[in-house]
Steps between C-alpha positions, in 0.01 A plus 500: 500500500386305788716529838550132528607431152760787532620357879546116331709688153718650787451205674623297188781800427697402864524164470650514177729739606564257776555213271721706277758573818461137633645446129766706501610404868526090354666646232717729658615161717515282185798780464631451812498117444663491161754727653677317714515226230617738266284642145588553137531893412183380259356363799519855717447764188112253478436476852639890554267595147183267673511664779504909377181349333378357821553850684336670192183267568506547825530887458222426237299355776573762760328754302214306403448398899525872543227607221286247665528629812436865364176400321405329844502787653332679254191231472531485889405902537241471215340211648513728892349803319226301401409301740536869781250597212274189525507514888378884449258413262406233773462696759312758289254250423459427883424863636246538240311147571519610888370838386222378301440258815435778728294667298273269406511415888405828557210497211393180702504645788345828418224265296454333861448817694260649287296137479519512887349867552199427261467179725485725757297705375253280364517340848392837693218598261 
C-alpha cells in the first residue's frame, strides 16, 4: 500500500469519527431541549435506543481509526526500510563510480607518464 493512500484512509477515518461525536453532541442537546419541554416515555426509550446505536458507531469507528492508524505505522516502517535500503544502495553506487574514477585517473595518468618518458627519451637520442 502506498504511504499516502494509507495517511488520507486515516485521514478519512478521524473526521468521521469527528462527525459521528459532533452528532451525538446535537443530539445529546436535542435531549436537553426536549427536556425541559417535557417527552413521551416513546419519545425517550427512541432517542435513549438511537443513541446506544450512536455510541456503538462511534465505538465502531474508534476501532477502525485505530486499525488505520496501526497499518500506518506498519506501511510507514516498510516504506523507511526501503528507502535506508535505497539510500545504501545509493551510496553504494557512488563509492564505486568514484572508485572506478580514480582508477581510470590513475590509468590516465600512468598512460601520461609513460607517453612523457618516451618523449623524453626520444628527445635525448
Amino acid at each position: 500500500m502506498q504511504l499516502g493512500h494509507c495517511q488520507g484512509l486515516l485521514n478519512q477515518a478521524q473526521v468521521k469519527l469527528g462527525e459521528l461525536e459532533h452528532y451525538r453532541g446535537d443530539y445529546q442537546q436535542q435531549w436537553i431541549t426536549e427536556g425541559q419541554r417535557g417527552v413521551s416515555g416513546q419519545w425517550l426509550m427512541n432517542y435513549q435506543r438511537f443513541l446506544s446505536q450512536l455510541e456503538t458507531a462511534i465505538g465502531q469507528q474508534r476501532q477502525t481509526l485505530a486499525w488505520h492508524d496501526n497499518n500506518l505505522h506498519k506501511v510507514r516502517e516498510v516504506w523507511q526500510q526501503r528507502y535506508a535500503r535505497l539510500e545504501g544502495l545509493r551510496k553504494l553506487v557512488k563509492r564505486y563510480q568514484e572508485e572506478a574514477r580514480l582508477s581510470a585517473d590513475k590509468r590516465e595518468q600512468k598512460l601520461l607518464d609513460e607517453l612523457s618518458q618516451r618523449i623524453r627519451r626520444d628527445d635525448s637520442a
